[in-house]
N, C-alpha and C positions, 0 to 999 in steps of 0.2 A: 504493500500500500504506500511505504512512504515512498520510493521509487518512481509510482506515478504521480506525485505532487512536484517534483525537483525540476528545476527548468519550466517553469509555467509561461507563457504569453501574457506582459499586462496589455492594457486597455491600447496604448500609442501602441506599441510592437505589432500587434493583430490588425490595430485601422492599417499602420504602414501597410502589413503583407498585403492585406484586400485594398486597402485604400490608391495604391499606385496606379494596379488594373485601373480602378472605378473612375478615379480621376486623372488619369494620364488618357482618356476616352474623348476629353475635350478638345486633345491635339486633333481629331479627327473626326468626331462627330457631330458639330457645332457644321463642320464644313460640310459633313452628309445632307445633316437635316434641311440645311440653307437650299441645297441641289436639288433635293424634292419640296420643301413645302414654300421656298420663299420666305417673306414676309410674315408670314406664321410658323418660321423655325425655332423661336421663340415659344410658340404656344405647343408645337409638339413636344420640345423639350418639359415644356412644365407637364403635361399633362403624361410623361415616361417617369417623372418624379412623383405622379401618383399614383400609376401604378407600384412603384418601387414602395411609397408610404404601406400601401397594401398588405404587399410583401414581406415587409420588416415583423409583421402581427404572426402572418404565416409561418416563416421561419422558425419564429421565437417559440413559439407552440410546439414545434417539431421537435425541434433542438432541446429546449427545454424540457421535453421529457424522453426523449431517446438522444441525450448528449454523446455523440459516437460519432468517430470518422465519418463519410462517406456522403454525408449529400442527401442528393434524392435517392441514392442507392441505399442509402442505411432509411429512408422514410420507408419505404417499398418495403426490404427486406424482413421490417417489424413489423407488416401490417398486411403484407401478400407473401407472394411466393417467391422462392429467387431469382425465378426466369426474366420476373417482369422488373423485380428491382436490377436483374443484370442487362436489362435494355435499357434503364434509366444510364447505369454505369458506363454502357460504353457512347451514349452521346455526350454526357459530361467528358470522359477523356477528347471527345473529339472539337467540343468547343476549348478545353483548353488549348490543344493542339493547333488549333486556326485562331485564337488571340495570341499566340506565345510569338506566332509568325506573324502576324498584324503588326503585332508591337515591335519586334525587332527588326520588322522593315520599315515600319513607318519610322522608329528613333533613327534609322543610315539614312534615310528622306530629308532628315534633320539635319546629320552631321554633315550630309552632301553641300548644304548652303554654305558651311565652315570648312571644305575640303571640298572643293571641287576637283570632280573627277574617280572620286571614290568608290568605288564599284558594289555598288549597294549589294547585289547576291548575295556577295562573294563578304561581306562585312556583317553581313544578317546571319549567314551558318557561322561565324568568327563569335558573333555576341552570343547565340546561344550556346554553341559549345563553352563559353567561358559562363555562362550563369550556369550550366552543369555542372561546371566544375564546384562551384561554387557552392550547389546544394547537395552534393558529395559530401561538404566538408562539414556539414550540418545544419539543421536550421537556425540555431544559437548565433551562430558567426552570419547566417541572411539575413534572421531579423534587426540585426545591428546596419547592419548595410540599407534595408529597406527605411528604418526610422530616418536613416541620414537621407534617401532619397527621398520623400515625404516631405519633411519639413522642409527643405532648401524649394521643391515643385511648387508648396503650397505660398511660399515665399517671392516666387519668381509671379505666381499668377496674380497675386495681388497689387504686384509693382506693375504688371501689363494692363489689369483694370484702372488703378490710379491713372497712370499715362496715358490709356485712351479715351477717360473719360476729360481728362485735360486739353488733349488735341481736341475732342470734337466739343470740348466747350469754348476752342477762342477761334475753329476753322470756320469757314464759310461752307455748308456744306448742302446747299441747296440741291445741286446735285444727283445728291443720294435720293434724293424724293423718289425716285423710279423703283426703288428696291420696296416702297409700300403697295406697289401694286400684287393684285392676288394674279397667279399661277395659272395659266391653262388648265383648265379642268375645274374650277372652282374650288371655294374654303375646304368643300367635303375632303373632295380629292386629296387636294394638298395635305391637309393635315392628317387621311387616312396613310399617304405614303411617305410624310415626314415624319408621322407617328412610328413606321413600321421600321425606319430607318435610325431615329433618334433610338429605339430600343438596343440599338450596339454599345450608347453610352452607358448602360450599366453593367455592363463585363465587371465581374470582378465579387459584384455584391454574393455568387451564391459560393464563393469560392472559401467565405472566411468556414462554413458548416464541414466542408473539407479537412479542416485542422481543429476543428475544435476541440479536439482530446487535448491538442497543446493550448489551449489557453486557458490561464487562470478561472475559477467561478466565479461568475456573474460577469465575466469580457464580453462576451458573445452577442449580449444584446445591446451593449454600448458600442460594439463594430457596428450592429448594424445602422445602429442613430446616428452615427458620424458618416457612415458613407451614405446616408440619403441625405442628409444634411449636405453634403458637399457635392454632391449630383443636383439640389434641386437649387443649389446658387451658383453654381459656377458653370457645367454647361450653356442654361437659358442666359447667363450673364456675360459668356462671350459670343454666343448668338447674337446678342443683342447688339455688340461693340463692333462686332463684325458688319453687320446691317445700316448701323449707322457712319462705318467710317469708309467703306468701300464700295463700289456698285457688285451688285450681284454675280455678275459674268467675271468680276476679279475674284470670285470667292472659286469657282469652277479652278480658274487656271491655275489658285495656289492651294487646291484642295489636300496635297499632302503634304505642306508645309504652312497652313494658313495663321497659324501664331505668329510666326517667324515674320510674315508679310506684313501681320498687324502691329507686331513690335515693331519693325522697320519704320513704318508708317507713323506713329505714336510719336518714336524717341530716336530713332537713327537707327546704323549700321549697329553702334554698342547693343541696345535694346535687342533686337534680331539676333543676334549671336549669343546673349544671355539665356534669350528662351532657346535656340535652338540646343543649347547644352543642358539645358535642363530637357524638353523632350525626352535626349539620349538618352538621360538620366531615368527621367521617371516610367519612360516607355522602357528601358532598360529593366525597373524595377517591378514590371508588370508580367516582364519574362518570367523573372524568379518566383512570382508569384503562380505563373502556371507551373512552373516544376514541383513546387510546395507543393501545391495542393493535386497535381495527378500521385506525388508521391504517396501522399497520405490516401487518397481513393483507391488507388491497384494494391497498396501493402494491404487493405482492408477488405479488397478482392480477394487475394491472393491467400488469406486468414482461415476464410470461405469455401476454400475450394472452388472458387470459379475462375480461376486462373493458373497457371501451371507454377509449382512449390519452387521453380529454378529465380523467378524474381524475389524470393524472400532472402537470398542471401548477402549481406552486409559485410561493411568495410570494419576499421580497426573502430570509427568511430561509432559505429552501430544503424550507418545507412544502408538503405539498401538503394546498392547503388546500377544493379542492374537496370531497374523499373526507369533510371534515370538516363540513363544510356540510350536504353529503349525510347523512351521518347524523345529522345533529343535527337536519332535517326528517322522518328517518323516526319517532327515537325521539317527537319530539311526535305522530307521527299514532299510534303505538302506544299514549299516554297518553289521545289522542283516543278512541279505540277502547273502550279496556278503563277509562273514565273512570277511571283509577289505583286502580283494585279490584288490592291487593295479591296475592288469592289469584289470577287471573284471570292479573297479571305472572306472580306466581311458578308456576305452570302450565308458563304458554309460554315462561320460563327454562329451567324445570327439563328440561322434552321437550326443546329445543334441546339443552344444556349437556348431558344425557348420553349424544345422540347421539353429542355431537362428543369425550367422555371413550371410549365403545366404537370409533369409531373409532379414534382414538389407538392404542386396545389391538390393535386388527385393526393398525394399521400397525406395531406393533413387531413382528409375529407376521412382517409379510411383510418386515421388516427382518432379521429372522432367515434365514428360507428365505432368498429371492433377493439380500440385500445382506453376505453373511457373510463377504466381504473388508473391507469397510469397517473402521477401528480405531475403535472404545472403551473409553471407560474404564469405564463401567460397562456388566454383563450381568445383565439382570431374569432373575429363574427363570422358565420356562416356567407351573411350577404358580400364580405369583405373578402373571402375564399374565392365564392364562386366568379366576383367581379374582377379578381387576378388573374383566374384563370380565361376567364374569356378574353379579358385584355392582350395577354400574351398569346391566345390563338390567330386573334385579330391580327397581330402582330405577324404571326407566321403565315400565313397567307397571304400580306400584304409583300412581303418579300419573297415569298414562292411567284407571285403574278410579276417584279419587279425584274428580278432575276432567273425564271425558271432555268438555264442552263447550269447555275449552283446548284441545283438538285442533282444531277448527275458528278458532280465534284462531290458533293454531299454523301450518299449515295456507294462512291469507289471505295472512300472510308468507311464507315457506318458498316457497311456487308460484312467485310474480312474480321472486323471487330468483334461483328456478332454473335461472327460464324465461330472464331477461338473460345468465345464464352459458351455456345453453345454446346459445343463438341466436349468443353471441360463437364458441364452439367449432365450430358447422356452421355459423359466415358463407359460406364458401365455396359450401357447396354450397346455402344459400339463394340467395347472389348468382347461381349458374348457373341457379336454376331461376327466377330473374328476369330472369336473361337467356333465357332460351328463351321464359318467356311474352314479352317483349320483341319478340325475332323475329318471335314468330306474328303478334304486332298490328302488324309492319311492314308486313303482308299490306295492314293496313287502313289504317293512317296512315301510309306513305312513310316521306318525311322527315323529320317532325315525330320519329319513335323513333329514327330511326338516331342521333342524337346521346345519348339514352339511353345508348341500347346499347352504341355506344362509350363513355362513363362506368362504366357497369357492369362491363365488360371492363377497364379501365381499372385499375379499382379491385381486381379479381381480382389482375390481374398484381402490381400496388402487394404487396397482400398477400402473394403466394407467394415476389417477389422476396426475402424475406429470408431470407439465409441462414446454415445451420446450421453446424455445425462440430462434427468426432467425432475426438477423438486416438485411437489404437489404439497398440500399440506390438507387435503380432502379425500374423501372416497365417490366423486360425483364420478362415473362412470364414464357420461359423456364428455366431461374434458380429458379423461384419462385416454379415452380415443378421439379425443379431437388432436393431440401431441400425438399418438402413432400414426394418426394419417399423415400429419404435419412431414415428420418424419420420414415416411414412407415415400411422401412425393417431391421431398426437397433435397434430401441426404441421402449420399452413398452409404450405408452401413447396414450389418445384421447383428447389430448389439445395441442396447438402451438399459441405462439404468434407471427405475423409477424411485426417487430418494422423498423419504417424511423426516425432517429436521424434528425433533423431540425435544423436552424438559424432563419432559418424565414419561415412564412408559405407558400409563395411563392413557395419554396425549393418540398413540397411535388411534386414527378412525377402525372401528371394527369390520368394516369390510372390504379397507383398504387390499388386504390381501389380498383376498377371496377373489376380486373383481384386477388385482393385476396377474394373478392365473388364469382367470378368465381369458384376460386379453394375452395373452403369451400362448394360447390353444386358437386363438383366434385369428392369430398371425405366426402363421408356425415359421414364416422364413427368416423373423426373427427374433434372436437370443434375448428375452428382459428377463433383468434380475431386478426384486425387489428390495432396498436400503434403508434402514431405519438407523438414525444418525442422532445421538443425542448432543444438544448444543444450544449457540443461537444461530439461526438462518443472520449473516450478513456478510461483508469482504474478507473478515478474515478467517472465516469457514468455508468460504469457497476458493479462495488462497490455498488452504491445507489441503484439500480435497482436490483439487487440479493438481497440484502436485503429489498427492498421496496416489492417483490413479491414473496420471500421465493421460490426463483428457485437460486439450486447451479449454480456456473460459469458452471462448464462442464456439464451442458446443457443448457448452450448458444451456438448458433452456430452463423459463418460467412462463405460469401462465400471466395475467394483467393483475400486476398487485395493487391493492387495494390504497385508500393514504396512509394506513396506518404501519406500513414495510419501516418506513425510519432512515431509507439508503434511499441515495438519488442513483439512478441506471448506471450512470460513469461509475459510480464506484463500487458496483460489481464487477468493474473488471470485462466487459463485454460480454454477458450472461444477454441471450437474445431473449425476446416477449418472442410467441408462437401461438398462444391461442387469446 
């Protein structure tokens, strides 16, 4: 227990990691929203910041009572099956994967204005391999680096507001009056695909649920107040400066360096080259912030069994540094691909990213129905749920019509991803039906298969051998078989232990036994033993017991404890809810 408290995240370290993504969004989305809505790129911005308000309630609900790595993959996996939570898992890896590359070619966009000539590609695979390197070396040594990029960005955007609200207070800028007219297609239009565009500016927000094992109690929902707080004034508030200090057709041609032109414009050459070194920076620190947070998602895959045991192995420091490698190969082939055509990333972000935001909302929905024992401190309004989620489907659709050939970039990803978590969840029953074709060809090759075949089998057994473990502290029969269906269709295994934590022996229910015989003739193909454990049920009895039986926490299960448990979920150690 005390192991997991050491190194915690405070409240600045957590905005940092999520905060860079969120607000390093402005280098480039102010200049989105302006290309589709106009004169109302102002108003879609504010109206993505409430969505975002929405979402702060949703999260916190989640988070707050299943506090555990993973996102919408950990909302899903407590509240459905793992299939569906591992479809949630691989669109989050793949919006990290297209903002890691967004941002690291938009920050060489950047440094291009202060080095010209610079061969943005070829500078973009150079910055992520060096933020690998980086989160190889731990997250302790990133989050110190992410606070110094933070504060200096947040420093640099205030000095560009001051200065442009100074020029356009002593310019003559009549002008600009043409940048008030509305957009071909009218208000709707405009602000349905400035709407759907300005949603790229929250990259980052679902990122902080990712790592929230590493931060302190009670950080998590003070990330999320500071990164809606800082999306809902600072995006709409260089929209705004942008509109007023340039014509609209300047905003188009300096679309991937549009701070830098507004600095220049403001305060000089100095001003332009300040912000362009902050971009590098902060777009810099947005990278590291994907590597964070895919790392903490796929170690919690990989915990799981949906992913292959080869990414859990770790350096001297205790990373694991495979998963990191690994994606720092995909994001280069995804820059390969889409030769870093911003709108192309921003596409196949955006499709990903609001997948795995509607999921989210689907998982609070089923955290309500099925998990309403659980304690939280925060309860999202129902009305406030379903209006997230519609918002961000609006969203997805308006960028599916905008862009449909990102769907097919989308798409190339997304399949192969699937396909690996798929193939991890039916090993089983792939492995037997390679053992039967095995068999058949014994027909033909003797001896030369049986050796096969015994590996194959082999390796079945290996697999099923681990086993589960389900406290009950009842004899209701039907939760006693709601955990072996549970089981039966999520886990590879033919062993389960059903455990009654005790005080006295009295305690045991009287027909607790009786009825896990029952179920053990009911399901002959697998092995449950019954456990009767005197003690108190809480961390440091499941501590003893994982190590007494070489069964990790997460697979331990429990059914929805009641308020009267005493433990928050984190500090069980990763012990899953299942019914």
């Amino acid at each position: 227990m005390t192991e997991r408290r050491k190194n915690k995240l405070g409240q600045l370290a957590a905005t940092a990691i999520s905060g860079n993504d969120i607000t390093s969004s402005c280098l480039y989305v102010s200049a989105l929203a302006i290309v589709y809505a106009g004169a109302l790129a102002p108003v879609a911005l504010l109206l993505v910041a409430g969505v975002l308000f929405l979402f702060r309630s949703v999260y916190a609900e989640v988070v707050g009572a299943l506090p555990l790595n993973g996102g919408a993959y950990n909302a899903l996996l407590n509240t459905t099956s793992k299939f569906r939570a591992s479809i949630a898992a691989c669109l989050t890896i793949l919006s990290y994967m297209a903002t890691a590359v967004i941002s690291a070619s938009e920050a060489m966009h950047y440094a291009q204005t202060l080095w010209l000539g610079l061969p943005v590609i070829v500078a973009t695979v150079f910055l992520l391999a060096i933020f690998m390197g980086l989160t190889i070396l731990g997250i302790s040594d990133s989050a110190r680096v992410a606070i110094c990029i933070f504060i200096t960005h947040l420093a640099t955007l205030a000095l560009l507001i001051v200065m442009g609200i100074l020029y356009v207070a002593t310019q003559d800028l009549t002008g600009i009056s043409v940048n008030l007219t509305i957009p071909p297609g009218g208000i709707w239009m405009a602000l349905f695909f400035g709407f759907s565009a300005a949603l790229l500016g929250i990259s980052g927000f679902e990122s902080s649920a990712n790592f929230v094992e590493e931060q302190a109690k009670g950080v998590f929902p003070k990330t999320l107040r500071n990164m809606w707080l800082a999306v809902s004034i600072i995006n709409p508030g260089i929209a705004i400066l942008a509109l007023a200090m340039i014509p609209i057709g300047e905003v188009g041609q300096h679309q991937e360096a549009l701070l830098a032109h507004l600095g220049n414009r403001a305060g000089g050459p100095w001003l332009a080259s300040l912000i362009s070194i902050d971009a590098v920076l902060v777009l810099s620190g947005a990278v590291l912030t994907s590597f964070i947070g895919v790392n903490g998602l796929v170690r919690r895959m990989t915990l799981d069994r949906c992913l292959p045991q080869w990414f859990l192995k770790t350096n001297d420091r205790g990373v694991t540094y495979r998963i990191l490698m690994t994606f720092f190969v995909l994001t280069v082939s995804v820059l390969w691909i889409t030769g870093g055509d911003i709108r192309a990333l921003a596409g196949v972000y955006t499709i990903s990213f609001l997948c795995v935001m509607a999921l989210f909302g689907i998982g609070n929905i089923l955290l309500k129905v099925k998990r309403a024992g659980l304690s939280r401190t925060v309860l999202a309004p129902w009305t406030a749920v379903l209006a997230a989620i519609v918002a961000v489907l609006v969203g997805l659709v308006g960028n599916a019509v905008m862009n449909p050939p990102y769907l097919t970039i989308f798409f190339q990803y997304f399949i192969p991803a699937f396909l690996i978590v798929w193939v991890m969840l039916k090993r089983i029953s792939l492995l037997k039906a390679a053992l039967f074709v095995v068999r058949r060809l014994l027909l033909y090759f003797d001896l030369k298969m049986r050796t096969l075949s015994l590996s194959i089998r082999s390796k079945i057994d290996e697999i099923s051998a681990q086993q589960m473990v389900f406290f009950t502290r009842g004899d209701n029969i039907a939760n006693l078989n709601s955990a072996m269906l549970y089981v039966s269709r999520n886990e590879h295994t033919n062993r389960i232990k059903f455990v009654t934590i005790i005080q006295d022996v009295a305690d045991v229910p009287a027909r607790l036994k009786e009825e896990v015989n029952f179920l053990d003739e009911a399901y002959p193909a697998i092995d449950i033993e019954f456990v009767v454990r005197e003690g108190v049920f809480g961390p440091e009895l499941i501590d003893q017991l994982s190590t007494e039986w070489r069964i990790p926490q997460n697979f331990m299960f429990i059914g929805s404890p009641s308020g009267h448990l005493g433990y928050g979920l984190a500090e069980l150690g990763g012990v899953r809810v299942i019914i």
